[in-house]
Structure formats: structure tokens, C-alpha cells
C-alpha positions as CSV (number, residue, x, y, z in Angstrom):
1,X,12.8,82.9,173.5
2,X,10.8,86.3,174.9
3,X,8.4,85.9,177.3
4,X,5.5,88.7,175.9
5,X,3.8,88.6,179.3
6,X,3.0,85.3,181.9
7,X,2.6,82.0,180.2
8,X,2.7,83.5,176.5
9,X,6.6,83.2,175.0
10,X,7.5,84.2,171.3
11,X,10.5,82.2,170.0
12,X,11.9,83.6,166.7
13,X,14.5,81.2,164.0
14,X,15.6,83.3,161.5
15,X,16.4,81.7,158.2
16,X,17.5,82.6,154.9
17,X,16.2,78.8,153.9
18,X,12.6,80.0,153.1
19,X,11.1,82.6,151.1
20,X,7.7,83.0,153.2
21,X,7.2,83.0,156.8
22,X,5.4,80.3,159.1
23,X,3.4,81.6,162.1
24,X,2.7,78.7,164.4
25,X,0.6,79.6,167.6
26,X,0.1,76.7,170.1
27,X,-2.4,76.6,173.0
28,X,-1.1,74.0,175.4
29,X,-3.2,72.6,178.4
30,X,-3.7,69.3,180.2
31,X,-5.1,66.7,177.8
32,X,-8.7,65.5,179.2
33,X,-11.5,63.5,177.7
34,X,-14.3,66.0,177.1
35,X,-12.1,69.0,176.2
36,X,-10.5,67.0,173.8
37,X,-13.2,67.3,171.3
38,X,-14.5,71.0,172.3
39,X,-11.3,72.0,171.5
40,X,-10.7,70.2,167.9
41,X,-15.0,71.4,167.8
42,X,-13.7,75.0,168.2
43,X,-10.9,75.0,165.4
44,X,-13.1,74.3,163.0
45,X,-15.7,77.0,164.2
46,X,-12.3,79.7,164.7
47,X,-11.1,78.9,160.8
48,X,-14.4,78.8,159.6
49,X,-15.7,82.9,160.2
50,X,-14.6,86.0,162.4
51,X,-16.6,89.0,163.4
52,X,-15.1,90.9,160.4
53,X,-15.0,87.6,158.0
54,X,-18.4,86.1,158.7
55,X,-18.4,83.6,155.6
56,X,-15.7,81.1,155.1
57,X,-15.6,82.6,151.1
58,X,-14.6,86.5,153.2
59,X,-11.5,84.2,155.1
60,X,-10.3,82.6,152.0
61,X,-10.8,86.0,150.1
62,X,-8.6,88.1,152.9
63,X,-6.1,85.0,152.4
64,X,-6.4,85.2,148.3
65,X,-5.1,89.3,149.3
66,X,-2.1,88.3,151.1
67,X,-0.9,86.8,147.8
68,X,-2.2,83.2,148.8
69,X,-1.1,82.8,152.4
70,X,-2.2,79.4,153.8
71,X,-3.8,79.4,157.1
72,X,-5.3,76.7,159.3
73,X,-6.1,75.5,162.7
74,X,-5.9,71.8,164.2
75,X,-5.5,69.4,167.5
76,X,-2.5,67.2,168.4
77,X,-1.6,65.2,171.7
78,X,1.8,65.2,172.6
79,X,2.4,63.1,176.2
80,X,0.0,64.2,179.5
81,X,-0.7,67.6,177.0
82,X,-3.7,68.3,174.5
83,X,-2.9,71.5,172.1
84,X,-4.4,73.9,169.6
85,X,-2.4,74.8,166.8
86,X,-3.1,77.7,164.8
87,X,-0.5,77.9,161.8
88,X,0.0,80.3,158.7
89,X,2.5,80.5,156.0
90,X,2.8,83.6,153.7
91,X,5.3,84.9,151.6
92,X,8.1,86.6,152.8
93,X,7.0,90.6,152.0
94,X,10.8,91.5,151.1
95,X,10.9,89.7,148.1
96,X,7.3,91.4,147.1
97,X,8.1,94.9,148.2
98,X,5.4,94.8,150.0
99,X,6.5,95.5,154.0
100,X,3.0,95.0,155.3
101,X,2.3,91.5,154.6
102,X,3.6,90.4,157.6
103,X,1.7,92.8,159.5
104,X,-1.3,92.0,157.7
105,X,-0.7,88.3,158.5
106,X,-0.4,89.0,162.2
107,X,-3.4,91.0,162.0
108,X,-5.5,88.0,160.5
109,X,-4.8,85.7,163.2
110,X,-5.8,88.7,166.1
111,X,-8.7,88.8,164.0
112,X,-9.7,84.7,163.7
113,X,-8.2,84.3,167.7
114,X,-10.1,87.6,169.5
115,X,-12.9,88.3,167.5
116,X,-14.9,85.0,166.4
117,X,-18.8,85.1,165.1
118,X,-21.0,85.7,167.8
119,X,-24.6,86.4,168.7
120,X,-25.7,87.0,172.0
121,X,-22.5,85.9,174.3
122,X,-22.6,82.4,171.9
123,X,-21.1,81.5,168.7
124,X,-23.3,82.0,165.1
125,X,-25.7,78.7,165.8
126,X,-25.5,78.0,162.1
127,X,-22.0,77.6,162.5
128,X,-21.9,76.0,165.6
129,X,-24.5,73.0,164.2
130,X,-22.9,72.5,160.7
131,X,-19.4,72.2,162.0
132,X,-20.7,70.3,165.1
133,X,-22.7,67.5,162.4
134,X,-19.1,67.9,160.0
135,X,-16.6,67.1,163.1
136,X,-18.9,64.0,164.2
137,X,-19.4,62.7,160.4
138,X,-15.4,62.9,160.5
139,X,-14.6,61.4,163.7
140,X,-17.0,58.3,162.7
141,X,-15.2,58.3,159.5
142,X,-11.8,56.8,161.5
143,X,-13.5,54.0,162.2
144,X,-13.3,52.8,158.4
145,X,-9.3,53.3,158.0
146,X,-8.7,50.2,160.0
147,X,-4.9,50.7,160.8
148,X,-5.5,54.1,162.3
149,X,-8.7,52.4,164.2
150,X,-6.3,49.9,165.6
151,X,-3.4,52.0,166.4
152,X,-6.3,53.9,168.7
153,X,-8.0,51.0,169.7
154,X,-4.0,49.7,171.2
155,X,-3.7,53.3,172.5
156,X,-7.7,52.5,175.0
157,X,-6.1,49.3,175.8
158,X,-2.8,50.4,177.2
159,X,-4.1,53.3,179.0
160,X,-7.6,51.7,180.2
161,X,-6.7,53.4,184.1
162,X,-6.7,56.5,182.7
163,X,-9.8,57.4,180.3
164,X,-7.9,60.5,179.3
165,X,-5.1,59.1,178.0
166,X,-6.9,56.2,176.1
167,X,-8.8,59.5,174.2
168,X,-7.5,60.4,170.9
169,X,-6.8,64.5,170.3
170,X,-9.9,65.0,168.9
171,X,-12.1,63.6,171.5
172,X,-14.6,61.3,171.1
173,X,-18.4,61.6,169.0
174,X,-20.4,60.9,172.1
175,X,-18.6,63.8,173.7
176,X,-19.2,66.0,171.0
177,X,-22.8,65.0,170.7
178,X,-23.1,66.4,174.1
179,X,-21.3,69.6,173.5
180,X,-24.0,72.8,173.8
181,X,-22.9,75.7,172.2
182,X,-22.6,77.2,176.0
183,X,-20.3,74.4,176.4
184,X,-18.1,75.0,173.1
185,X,-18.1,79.2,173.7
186,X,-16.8,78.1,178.5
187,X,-14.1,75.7,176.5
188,X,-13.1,78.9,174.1
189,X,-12.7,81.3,176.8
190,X,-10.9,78.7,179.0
191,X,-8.3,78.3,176.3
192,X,-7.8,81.8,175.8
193,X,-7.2,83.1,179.7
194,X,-6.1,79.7,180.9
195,X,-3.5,77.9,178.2
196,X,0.1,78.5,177.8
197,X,0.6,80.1,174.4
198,X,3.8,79.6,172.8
199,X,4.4,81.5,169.3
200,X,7.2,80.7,166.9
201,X,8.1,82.1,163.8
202,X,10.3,80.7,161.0
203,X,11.8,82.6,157.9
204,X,14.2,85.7,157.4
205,X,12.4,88.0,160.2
206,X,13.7,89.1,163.5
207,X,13.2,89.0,166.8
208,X,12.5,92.7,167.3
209,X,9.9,92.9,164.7
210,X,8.2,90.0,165.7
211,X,7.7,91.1,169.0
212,X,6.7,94.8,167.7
213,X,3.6,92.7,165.8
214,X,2.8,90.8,168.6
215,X,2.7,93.4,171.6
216,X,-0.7,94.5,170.7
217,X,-2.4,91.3,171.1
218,X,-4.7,91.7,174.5
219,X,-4.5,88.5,176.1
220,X,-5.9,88.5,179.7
221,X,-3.7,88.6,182.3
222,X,-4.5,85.5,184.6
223,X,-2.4,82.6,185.2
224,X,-1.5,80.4,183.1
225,X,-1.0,76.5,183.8
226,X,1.8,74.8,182.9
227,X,1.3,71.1,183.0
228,X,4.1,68.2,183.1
229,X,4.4,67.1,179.6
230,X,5.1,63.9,180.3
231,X,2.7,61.2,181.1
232,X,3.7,58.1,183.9
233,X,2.5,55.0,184.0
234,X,3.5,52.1,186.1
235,X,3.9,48.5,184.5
236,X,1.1,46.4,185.3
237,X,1.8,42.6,185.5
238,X,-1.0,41.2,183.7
239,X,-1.2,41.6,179.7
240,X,-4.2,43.5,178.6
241,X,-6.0,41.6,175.2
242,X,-8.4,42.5,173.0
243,X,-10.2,40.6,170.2
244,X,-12.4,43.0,167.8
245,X,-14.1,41.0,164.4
246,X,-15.1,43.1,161.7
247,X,-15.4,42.5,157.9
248,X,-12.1,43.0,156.8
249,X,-9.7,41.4,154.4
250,X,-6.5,42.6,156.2
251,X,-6.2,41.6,160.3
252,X,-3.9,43.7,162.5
253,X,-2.1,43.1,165.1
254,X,-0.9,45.4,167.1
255,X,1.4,45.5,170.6
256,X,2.5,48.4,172.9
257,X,5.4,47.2,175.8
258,X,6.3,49.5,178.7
259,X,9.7,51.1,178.7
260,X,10.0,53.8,181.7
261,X,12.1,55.8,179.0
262,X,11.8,59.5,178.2
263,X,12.3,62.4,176.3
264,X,14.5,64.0,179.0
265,X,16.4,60.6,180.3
266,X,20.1,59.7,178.5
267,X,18.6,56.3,177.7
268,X,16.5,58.2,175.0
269,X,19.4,57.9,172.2
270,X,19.8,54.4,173.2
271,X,16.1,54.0,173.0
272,X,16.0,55.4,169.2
273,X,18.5,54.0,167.8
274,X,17.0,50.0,169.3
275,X,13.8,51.3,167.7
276,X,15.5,51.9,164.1
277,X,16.8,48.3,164.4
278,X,13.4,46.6,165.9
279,X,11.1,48.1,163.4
280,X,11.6,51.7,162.6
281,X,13.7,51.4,159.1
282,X,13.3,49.2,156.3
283,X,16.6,47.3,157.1
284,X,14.9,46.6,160.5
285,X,14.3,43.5,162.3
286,X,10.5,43.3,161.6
287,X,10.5,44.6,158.6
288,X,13.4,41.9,157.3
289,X,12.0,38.8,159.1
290,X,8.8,39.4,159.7
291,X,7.4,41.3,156.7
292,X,10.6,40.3,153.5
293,X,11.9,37.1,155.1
294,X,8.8,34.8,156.1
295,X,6.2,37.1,154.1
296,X,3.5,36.9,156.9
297,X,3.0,40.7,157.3
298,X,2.0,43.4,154.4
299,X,3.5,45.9,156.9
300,X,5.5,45.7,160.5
301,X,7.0,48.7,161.9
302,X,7.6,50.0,165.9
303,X,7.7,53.5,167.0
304,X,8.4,55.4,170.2
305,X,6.8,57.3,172.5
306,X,9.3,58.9,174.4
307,X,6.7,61.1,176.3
308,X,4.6,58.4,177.8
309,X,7.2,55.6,178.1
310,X,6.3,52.8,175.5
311,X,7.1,51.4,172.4
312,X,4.2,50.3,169.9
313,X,4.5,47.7,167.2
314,X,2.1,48.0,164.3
315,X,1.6,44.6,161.7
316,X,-1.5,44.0,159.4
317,X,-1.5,40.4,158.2
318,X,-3.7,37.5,157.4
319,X,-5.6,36.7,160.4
320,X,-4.7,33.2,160.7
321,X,-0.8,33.8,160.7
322,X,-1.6,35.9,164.7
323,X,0.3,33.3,166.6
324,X,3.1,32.4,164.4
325,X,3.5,36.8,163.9
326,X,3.2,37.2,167.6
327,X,6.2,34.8,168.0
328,X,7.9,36.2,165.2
329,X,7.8,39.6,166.8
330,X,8.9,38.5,170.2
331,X,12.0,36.7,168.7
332,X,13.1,39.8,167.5
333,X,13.0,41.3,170.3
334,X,15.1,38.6,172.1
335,X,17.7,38.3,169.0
336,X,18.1,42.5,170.1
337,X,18.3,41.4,173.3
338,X,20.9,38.7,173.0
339,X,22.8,41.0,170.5
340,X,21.9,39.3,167.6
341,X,22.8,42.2,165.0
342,X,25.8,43.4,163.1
343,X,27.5,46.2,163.3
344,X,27.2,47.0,159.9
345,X,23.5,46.8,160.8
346,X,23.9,49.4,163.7
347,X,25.7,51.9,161.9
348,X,23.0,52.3,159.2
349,X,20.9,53.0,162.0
350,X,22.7,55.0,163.2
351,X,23.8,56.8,159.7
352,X,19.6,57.2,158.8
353,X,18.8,58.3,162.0
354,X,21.2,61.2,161.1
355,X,19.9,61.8,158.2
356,X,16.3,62.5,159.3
357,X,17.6,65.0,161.4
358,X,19.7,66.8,158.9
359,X,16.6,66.7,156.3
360,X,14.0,68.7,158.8
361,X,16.2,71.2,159.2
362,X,15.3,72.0,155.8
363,X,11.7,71.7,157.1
364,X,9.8,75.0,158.7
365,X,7.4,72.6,160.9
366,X,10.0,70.1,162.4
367,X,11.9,73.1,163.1
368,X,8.7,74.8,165.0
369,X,8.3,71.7,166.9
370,X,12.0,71.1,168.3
371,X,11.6,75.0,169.2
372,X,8.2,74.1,171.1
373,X,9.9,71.3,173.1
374,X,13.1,73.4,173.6
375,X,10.9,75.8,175.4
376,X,8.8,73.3,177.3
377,X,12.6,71.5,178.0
378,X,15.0,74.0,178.1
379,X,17.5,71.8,179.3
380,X,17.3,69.6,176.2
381,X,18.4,72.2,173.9
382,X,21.4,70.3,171.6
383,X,22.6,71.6,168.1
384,X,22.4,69.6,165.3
385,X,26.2,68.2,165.7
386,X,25.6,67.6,169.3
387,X,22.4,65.3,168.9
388,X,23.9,63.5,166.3
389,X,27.7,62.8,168.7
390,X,25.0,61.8,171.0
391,X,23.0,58.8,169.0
392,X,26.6,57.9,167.0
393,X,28.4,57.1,171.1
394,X,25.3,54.5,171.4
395,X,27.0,51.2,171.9
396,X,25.6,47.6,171.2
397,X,25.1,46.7,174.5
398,X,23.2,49.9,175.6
399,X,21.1,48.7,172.7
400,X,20.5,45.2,174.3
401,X,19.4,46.7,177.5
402,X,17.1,48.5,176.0
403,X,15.7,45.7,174.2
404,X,15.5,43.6,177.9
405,X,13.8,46.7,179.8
406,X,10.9,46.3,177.2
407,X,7.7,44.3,178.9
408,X,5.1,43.7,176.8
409,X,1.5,45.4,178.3
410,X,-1.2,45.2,175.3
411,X,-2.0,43.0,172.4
412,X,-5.2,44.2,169.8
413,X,-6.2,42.1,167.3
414,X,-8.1,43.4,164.7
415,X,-9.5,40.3,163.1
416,X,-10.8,40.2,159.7
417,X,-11.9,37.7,157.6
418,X,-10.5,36.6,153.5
419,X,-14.3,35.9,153.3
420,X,-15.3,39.0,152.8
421,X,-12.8,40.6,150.2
């Protein structure tokens, strides 16, 4: 990892694997309410025109030029931060004869980052509006893919002491609704001279020449914050419920329990490999008993969160069956508890867990993210072989204890009705 200047680092993994090259640019700050959805506002104003590519049709024409490169910006949420990815894949200009591809590449994204459409210190209004009406249409549009609605509707509940946390990475309609182009152009600025930038770069380039490319960018040179990725909650003793009726074939239920476990903490092997057994694979406890063995759940599945401490459990069933699922799901949770799985059982955990690691090596974006984190968390840097000696040492009874430290914090019910099929 280089560090180009204060708060902007360029991390380089060259590979043989790939025949283009992925440019991934990430603009990290604090995650908080309001910016949330100025900042997945401005990506679509950023990959929509620049000063020198004023129509979308210009963009996609420069992109047509560079043999077909792929380019696009979005928001994602990872713990206590809220980022901005910008991301480009283009063909590696060695196997085209063609040495200024790459240039040319780097050059677009100067161009879409430094020099967007604007008129009088503001953004092109006609711009600003359409993608303003487009971004609320879409975030209203959530609301009708019910298992995403509930996994966010789980995610307010847990965190209802923070109302940043309980936002979603792309913020909230009412928000946007109130977002001036003023606003939008203070939120742009504030990213640029304000967020840590990390760049990575995957494919058969080097270090050098990446570095050569990206020495002419002028970012400003003011501080940059560096939040705590991670996000802390305590435990609170009382259960938080929601009920929410809509007209819906399919109910869902879904749970979130508090496990004080992170990213950086030993426990976090332990923690992964309980989750393959509770609900993370199909051999799983949720998915055998709850889902195969009693048939009261078209899906049941848990996943992690090692960056805000908390597991989440996600079912969609008949609405009727909530207190016999509920139950279900708790006595697999004590059968984990009490050690109530076979070896045999943990060693396919253990043996898939493996294998997902081995299979994104072979994938340009999981390896950009465990380069992100490595530079966020230097000290959790592991090769391949070590991670995996790591997760195979896991014994059953650090598995048990993980399963006890789990406390159960939030139930939503999404309750629908057969009525209305």
C-alpha cells in the first residue's frame, strides 16, 4: 500500500488471473442519516455527465472507445462507515497493443470525479431534478421487495438509539426530498476534501505505473478523517417488537441477537464457522429443521455482522406458523448451545467455509474488498493458508460459546395475509 498524499492510499494486486483491469476508488466517511442519501444522490449525478461529457450518450460513447470498459458509481455501509464507490473494468491494453488504455481509463475517472456539469457554482438543474425524481422513485420502490423491506425494517429496530445506524446506505426519500441542489454540490465538495480515499487496482499492472497515472490527480490537501469502522452497541435488556400488516401472501419474520463479536476479535473464526451451522449453509440448522424438516419456512438463513456485533436471522413463512417458527428458531440455537451437532456436520462447515474463500480469489471485487479492509486493519492481514488454519483450529465447544453469548434484541414481523394471494 502507497500512501499518494494524507488520507489518499493506492494499493496495487497484480495478477495474471484477469485479462482487463478493475479500478475501484472508495470515498469513506462516517455514515450519518442525511448524507446518506446526498451521497448515493450524487453518484448518480457524477455517472450521469462531466464538464467534457455533458450527455449520458457522450459517457457511454467515451466508454464504447475504450473497447467497452464498464464504469459505474454506487453507496454501501460497511459498520459505523458510509462509502462511495466509483469502479471501472477495462481490458487489459497489453493484450490489445494498445498501451494507453489504461491511461485513458485513469483519465475518465479524473474527468467524472473533478470536473462534473456545472452552471453557476451548482450542478446542471436538469440533471440535478431528473436524477433527484429517479433516486426517490427507486428508494420507494424497496418497499415492494418485501424481504429486503424487512431485513431494513429489523436493521430501524435494532439500532432505534441511533437514527444513523437504523438508515440504510442510500438514505432515506424524505431526506432526499429535502435535498437543494446547494445541498447536493456542500455534500460533493465535503467528500472530495474531507473523505479518506482508498484506490486499488486489480490485473497484471504494477505498482509503479499505477502510481505514475495517479500522481496527477489534484486532490486538496486538507485533512482527512478517519473514522472507527466499527460500530458499538450495548445490549439492552428488554426485546424490541414490531408488528407491520400489509397485503402479502408470504409473512416474514425476522430476528437480530447481540453478540459483542468483531471483525478484529479471535472469536470472529469461531463466530463464522457457528453461523455456517445455525443458518448460513444449506446443511444448516435452520435450513434442515426449520425450512426441509418441519416445512414451516420457504426460506431461513442467519448472517453476521462482524462490524457492528450481531447476528440476523431471516425466515419468510405463513403467518400463522410465527410462534411455532420463533420456537423453532430458538431451539436451534440451544441444540448449538448444548452441542447438539456432529462432527461430520462441523467439518462441512468448516470444508465450505474454505471453499468460499478459495473461489473469490478468483474474484477481482472480493479481492478489492479484503484489500480495503487490510488497509483500514492492517493488523488483520492473513494469506489465504493462514485464514483457513485459522477457521479449521475452531473447536466444538468454542462453537457452543458462541452460540450461549448470543441474546436475542429484535423480532419484525412482517405479517401478511393468504387472503390476498
Amino acid at each position: 500500500m502507497l500512501e499518494l498524499q494524507e488520507g489518499v492510499t493506492l494499493s496495487v494486486i497484480p495478477t495474471q488471473k484477469f485479462k482487463t483491469v478493475r479500478i475501484f476508488i472508495r470515498f469513506t466517511t462516517t455514515h450519518e442519516r442525511r448524507l446518506a442519501s446526498q451521497r448515493t444522490l450524487l453518484t448518480s449525478v457524477l455517472e450521469t455527465s462531466s464538464a467534457k461529457y455533458p450527455r449520458q450518450t457522450d459517457l457511454s460513447a467515451q466508454l464504447a472507445q475504450m473497447y467497452g470498459a464498464s464504469f459505474g458509481m454506487n453507496v454501501t455501509k460497511k459498520g459505523n462507515l458510509h462509502q462511495l464507490n466509483v469502479s471501472m473494468s477495462l481490458v487489459n491494453g497489453k493484450y490489445l497493443s494498445d498501451e494507453r488504455l489504461l491511461s485513458d481509463g485513469v483519465d475518465f475517472l479524473e474527468e467524472v470525479l473533478f470536473s462534473p456539469l456545472t452552471k453557476d457554482g451548482l450542478f446542471d438543474e436538469a440533471t440535478f431534478e431528473l436524477e433527484k425524481a429517479n433516486l426517490i422513485e427507486y428508494i420507494e420502490s424497496v418497499q415492494e421487495d418485501k424481504q429486503a423491506l424487512a431485513g431494513l425494517k429489523l436493521q430501524e429496530l435494532y439500532f432505534d438509539s441511533s437514527s444513523d445506524q437504523g438508515v440504510p446506505s442510500f438514505g432515506l426519500a424524505q431526506d432526499l426530498r429535502e435535498t437543494s441542489n446547494a445541498d447536493l454540490m456542500k455534500a460533493y465538495q465535503k467528500m472530495m476534501s474531507e473523505d479518506q480515499v482508498d484506490i486499488i487496482v486489480v490485473g497484471d499492472v504494477t505498482q509503479e505505473e499505477m502510481a505514475q497515472l495517479f500522481s496527477k490527480w489534484s486532490f486538496s490537501q486538507t485533512k482527512r478523517v478517519q473514522p472507527d469502522i466499527f460500530y458499538h452497541q450495548d445490549f439492552r435488556p428488554v426485546v424490541s417488537e414490531q408488528v407491520l400488516r400489509e397485503n402479502v401472501t408470504q409473512s416474514k419474520l425476522n430476528l437480530a441477537y447481540h453478540t459483542d463479536i468483531y471483525y478484529t476479535d479471535e472469536e470472529v473464526y469461531a463466530l463464522t464457522v457457528f453461523n455456517g451451522l445455525f443458518g448460513g449453509f444449506p446443511h444448516s440448522k435452520l435450513f434442515m429443521n426449520v425450512r426441509e424438516k418441519e416445512s414451516l419456512a420457504y426460506y431461513a438463513s442467519s448472517s453476521i455482522d462482524s462490524f457492528r456485533g450481531l447476528v440476523t436471522v431471516q425466515t419468510g413463512i405463513d403467518g400463522q406458523n410465527r410462534g411455532k417458527v420463533m420456537h423453532l428458531i430458538s431451539e436451534q440455537l440451544t441444540a448449538l448451545a448444548q452441542g447438539d451437532f456432529s462432527q461430520q456436520a462441523l467439518l462441512q462447515t468448516k470444508a465450505m467455509i474454505q471453499n468460499h474463500l478459495l473461489l473469490s480469489l478468483d474474484n477481482a471485487q472480493a479481492l478489492t474488498e479484503m484489500e480495503y479492509l487490510y488497509t483500514w486493519l492492517p493488523n488483520t492481514r492473513k494469506t489465504p493458508e493462514e485464514y483457513i488454519e485459522k477457521v479449521m483450529q475452531v473447536t466444538k465447544e468454542e462453537v457452543q460459546e458462541i452460540a450461549k453469548k448470543l441474546r436475542l434484541q429484535a423480532v419484525f414481523f412482517l405479517e401478511g395475509s393468504e387472503k390476498h394471494a
